[in-house]
N, CA, C and O of each residue as an XYZ file, in Angstrom:
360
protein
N      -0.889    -27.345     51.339
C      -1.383    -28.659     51.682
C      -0.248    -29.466     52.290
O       0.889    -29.755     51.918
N      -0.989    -29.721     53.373
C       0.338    -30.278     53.824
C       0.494    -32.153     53.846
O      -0.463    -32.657     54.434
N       1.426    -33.093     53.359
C       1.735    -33.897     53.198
C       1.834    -35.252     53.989
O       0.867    -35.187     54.748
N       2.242    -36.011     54.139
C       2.051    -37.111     54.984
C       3.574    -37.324     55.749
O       3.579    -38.148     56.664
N       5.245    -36.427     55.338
C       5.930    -36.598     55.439
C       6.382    -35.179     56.061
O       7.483    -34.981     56.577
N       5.108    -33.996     55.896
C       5.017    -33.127     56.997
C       5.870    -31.830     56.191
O       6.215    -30.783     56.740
N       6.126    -32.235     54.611
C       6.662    -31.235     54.088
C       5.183    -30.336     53.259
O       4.125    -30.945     53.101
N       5.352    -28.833     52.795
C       4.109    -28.615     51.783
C       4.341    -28.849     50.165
O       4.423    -27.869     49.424
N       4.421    -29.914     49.761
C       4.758    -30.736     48.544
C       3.710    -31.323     48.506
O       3.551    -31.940     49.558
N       2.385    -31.529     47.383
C       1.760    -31.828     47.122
C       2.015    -33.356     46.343
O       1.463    -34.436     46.553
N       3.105    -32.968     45.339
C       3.213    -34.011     44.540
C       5.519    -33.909     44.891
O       6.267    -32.963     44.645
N       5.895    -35.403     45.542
C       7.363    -34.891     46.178
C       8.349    -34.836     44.958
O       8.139    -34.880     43.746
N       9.513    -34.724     45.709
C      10.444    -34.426     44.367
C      10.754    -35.768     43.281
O      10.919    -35.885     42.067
N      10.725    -36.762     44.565
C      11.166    -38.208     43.531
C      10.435    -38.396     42.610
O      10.981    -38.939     41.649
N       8.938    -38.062     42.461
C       8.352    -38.607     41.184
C       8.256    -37.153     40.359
O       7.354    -36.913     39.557
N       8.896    -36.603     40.556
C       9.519    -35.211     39.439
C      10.986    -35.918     38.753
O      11.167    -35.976     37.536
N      11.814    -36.349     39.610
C      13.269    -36.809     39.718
C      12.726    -38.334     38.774
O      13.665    -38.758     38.101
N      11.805    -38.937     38.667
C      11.264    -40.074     38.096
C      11.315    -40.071     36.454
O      11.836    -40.695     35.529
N      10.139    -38.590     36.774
C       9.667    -38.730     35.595
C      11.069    -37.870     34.233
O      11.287    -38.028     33.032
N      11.649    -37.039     35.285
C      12.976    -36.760     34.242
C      13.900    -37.543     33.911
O      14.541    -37.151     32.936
N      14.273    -38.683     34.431
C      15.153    -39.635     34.627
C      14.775    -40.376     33.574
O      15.701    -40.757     32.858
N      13.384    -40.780     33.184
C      12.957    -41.747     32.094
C      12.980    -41.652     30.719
O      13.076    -42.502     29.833
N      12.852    -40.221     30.714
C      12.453    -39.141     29.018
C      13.822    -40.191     28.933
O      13.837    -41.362     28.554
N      14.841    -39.432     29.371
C      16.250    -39.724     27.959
C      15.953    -41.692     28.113
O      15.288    -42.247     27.239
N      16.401    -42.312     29.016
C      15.879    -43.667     28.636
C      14.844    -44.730     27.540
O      14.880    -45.794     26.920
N      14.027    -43.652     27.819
C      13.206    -43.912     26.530
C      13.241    -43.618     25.420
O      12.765    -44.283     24.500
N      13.946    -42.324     25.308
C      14.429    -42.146     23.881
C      15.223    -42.676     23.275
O      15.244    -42.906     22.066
N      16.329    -43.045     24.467
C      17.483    -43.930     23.507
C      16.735    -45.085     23.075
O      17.013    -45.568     21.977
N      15.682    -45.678     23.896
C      15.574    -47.219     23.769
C      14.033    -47.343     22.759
O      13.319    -48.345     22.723
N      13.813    -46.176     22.074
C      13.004    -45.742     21.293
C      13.677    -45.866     19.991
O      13.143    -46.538     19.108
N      15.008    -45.169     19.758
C      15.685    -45.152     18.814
C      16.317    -46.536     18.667
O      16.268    -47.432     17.824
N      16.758    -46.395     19.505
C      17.659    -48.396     19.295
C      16.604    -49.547     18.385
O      16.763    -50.204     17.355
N      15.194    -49.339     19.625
C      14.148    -50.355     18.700
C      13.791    -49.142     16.951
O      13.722    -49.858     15.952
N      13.750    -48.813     16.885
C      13.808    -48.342     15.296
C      14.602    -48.443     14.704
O      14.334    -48.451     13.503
N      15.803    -48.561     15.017
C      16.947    -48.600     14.476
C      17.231    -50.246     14.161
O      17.986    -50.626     13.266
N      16.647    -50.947     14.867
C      16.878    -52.771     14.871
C      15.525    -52.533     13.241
O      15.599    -52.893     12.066
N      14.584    -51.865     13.935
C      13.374    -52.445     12.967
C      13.676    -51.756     11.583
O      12.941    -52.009     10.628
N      14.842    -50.806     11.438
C      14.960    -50.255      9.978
C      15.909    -51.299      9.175
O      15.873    -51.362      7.946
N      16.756    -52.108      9.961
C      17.837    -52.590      9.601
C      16.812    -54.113      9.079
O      16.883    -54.539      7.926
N      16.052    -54.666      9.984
C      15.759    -55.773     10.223
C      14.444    -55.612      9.023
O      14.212    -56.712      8.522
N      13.782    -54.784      8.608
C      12.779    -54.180      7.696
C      13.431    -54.715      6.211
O      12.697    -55.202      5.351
N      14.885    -54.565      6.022
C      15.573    -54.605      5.009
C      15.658    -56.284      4.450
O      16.156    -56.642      3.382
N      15.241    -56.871      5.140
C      15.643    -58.638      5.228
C      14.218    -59.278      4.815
O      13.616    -59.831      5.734
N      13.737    -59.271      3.814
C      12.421    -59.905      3.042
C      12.180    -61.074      4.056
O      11.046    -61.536      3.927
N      12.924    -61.679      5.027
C      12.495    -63.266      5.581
C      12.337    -63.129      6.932
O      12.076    -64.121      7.612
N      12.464    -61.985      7.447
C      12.291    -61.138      8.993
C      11.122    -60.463      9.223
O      11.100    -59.656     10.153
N      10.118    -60.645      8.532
C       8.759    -59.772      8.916
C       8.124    -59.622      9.804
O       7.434    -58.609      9.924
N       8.165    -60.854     10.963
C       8.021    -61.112     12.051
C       8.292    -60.652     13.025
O       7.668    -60.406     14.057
N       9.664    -60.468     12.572
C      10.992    -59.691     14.029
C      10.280    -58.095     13.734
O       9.741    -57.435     14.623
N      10.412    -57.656     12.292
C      10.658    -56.395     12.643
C       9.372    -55.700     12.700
O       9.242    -54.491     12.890
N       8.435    -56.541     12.526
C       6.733    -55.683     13.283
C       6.879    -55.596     14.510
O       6.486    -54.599     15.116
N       7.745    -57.096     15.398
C       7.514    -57.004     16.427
C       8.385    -56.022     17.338
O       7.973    -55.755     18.467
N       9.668    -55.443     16.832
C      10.248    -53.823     16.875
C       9.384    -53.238     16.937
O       9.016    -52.876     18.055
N       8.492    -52.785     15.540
C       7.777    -51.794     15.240
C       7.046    -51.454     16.360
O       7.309    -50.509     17.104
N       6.030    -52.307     16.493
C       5.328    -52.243     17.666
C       6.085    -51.985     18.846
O       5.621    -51.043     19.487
N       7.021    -52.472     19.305
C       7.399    -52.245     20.984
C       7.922    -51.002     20.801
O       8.159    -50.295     21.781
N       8.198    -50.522     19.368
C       8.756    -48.809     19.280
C       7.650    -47.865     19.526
O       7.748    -46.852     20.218
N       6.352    -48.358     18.773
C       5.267    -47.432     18.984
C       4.751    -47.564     20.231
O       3.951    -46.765     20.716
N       5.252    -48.722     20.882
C       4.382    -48.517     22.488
C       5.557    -47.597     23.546
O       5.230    -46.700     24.322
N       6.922    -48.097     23.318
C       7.817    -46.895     23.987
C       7.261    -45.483     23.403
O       6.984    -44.594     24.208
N       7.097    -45.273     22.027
C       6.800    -43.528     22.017
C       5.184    -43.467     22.536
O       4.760    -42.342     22.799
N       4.369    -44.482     22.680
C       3.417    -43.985     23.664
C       3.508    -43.675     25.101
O       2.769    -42.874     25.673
N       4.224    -44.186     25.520
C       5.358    -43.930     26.850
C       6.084    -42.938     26.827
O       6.504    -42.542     27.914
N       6.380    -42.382     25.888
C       7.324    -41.407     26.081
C       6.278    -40.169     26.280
O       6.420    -39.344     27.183
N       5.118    -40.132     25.252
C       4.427    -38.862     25.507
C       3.232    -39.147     26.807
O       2.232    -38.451     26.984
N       3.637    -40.361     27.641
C       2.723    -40.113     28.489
C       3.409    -39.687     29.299
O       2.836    -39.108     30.222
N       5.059    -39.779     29.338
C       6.135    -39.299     30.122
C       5.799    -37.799     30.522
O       5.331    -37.265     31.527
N       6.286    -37.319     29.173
C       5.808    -35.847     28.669
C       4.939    -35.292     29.725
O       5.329    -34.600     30.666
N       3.669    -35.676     29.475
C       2.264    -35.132     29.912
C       2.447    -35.387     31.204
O       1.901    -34.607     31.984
N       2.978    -36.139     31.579
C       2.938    -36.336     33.711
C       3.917    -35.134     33.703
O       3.437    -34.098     34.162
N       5.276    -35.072     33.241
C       6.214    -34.434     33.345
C       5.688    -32.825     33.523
O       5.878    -32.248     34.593
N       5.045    -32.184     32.441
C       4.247    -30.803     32.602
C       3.463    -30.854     33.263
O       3.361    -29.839     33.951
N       2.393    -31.978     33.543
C       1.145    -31.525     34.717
C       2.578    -31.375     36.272
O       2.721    -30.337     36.918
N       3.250    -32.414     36.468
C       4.070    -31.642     37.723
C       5.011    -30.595     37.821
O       5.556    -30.160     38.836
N       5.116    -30.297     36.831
C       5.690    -28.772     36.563
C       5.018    -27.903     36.625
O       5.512    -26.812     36.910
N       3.626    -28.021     36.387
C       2.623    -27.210     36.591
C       1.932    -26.884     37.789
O       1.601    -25.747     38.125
N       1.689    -28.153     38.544
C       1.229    -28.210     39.838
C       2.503    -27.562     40.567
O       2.357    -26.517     41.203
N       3.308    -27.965     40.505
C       4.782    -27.503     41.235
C       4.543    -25.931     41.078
O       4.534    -25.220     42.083
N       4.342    -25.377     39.747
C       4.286    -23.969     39.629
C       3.112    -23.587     40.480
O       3.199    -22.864     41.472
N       2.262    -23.999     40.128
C       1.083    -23.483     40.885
C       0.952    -23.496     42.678
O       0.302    -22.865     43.512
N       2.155    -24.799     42.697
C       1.957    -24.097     44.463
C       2.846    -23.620     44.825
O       2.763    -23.055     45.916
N       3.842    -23.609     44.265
C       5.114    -22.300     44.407
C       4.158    -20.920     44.731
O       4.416    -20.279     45.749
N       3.152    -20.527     43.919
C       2.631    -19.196     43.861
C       1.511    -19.267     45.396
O       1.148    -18.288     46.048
N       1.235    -20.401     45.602
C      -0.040    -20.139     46.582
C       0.535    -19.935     48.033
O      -0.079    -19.484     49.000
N       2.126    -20.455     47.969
C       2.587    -19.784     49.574
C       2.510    -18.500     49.472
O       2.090    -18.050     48.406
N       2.916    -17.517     50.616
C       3.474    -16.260     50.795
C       4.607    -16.292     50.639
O       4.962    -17.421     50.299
N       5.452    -15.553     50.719
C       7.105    -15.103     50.479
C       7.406    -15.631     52.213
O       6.621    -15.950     53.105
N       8.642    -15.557     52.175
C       9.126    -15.881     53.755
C       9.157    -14.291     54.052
O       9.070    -13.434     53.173
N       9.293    -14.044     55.410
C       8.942    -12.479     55.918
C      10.277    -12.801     56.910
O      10.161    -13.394     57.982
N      11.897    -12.180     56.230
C      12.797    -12.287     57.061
C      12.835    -11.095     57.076
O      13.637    -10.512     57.806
C-alpha cells in the first residue's frame, strides 16, 4: 500500500518512534505520582492531595496500557507487511 509520502509504510516510523518514546516517560511519571501519593497517604490532613495523585496515577497507567496496545498493534501491522512484499531479486 502505498502512502501519501510515496514510501510502502502503511503506518510511518514516527508514530512507532512515538509510541516507544512514551512507555519509559510514563512509567517514570507513573511511579513519581505513586510515590508522592504513598508518602502524602501517610499525612491524616492530606486526603485531598493524595486521591488527587491516586487518580492522575491510575489515569497515567491507563495510558500506559493504551501505550502498550498501539505499540503491538504497530508491531504487528509492521510485521504483517514486512511479509506481504516479495524479497528484493538482486
Amino acid at each position: 500500500m502505498v502512502t501519501f509520502n510515496g514510501t510502502n509504510d502503511v503506518i510511518p516510523r514516527r508514530f512507532l518512534t512515538l509510541a516507544v518514546l512514551t512507555l519509559p516517560v510514563l512509567l517514570v511519571t507513573f511511579f513519581v505520582l505513586m510515590g508522592g501519593y504513598l508518602l502524602i497517604a501517610q499525612q491524616a490532613d492530606t486526603s485531598l492531595a493524595a486521591q488527587v495523585l491516586r487518580w492522575t496515577g491510575v489515569i497515567c497507567l491507563l495510558l500506559i496500557i493504551i501505550d502498550l496496545i498501539v505499540l503491538v498493534g504497530i508491531l504487528a501491522i509492521r510485521a504483517v507487511e514486512s511479509d506481504d512484499q516479495p524479497p528484493d531479486q538482486s
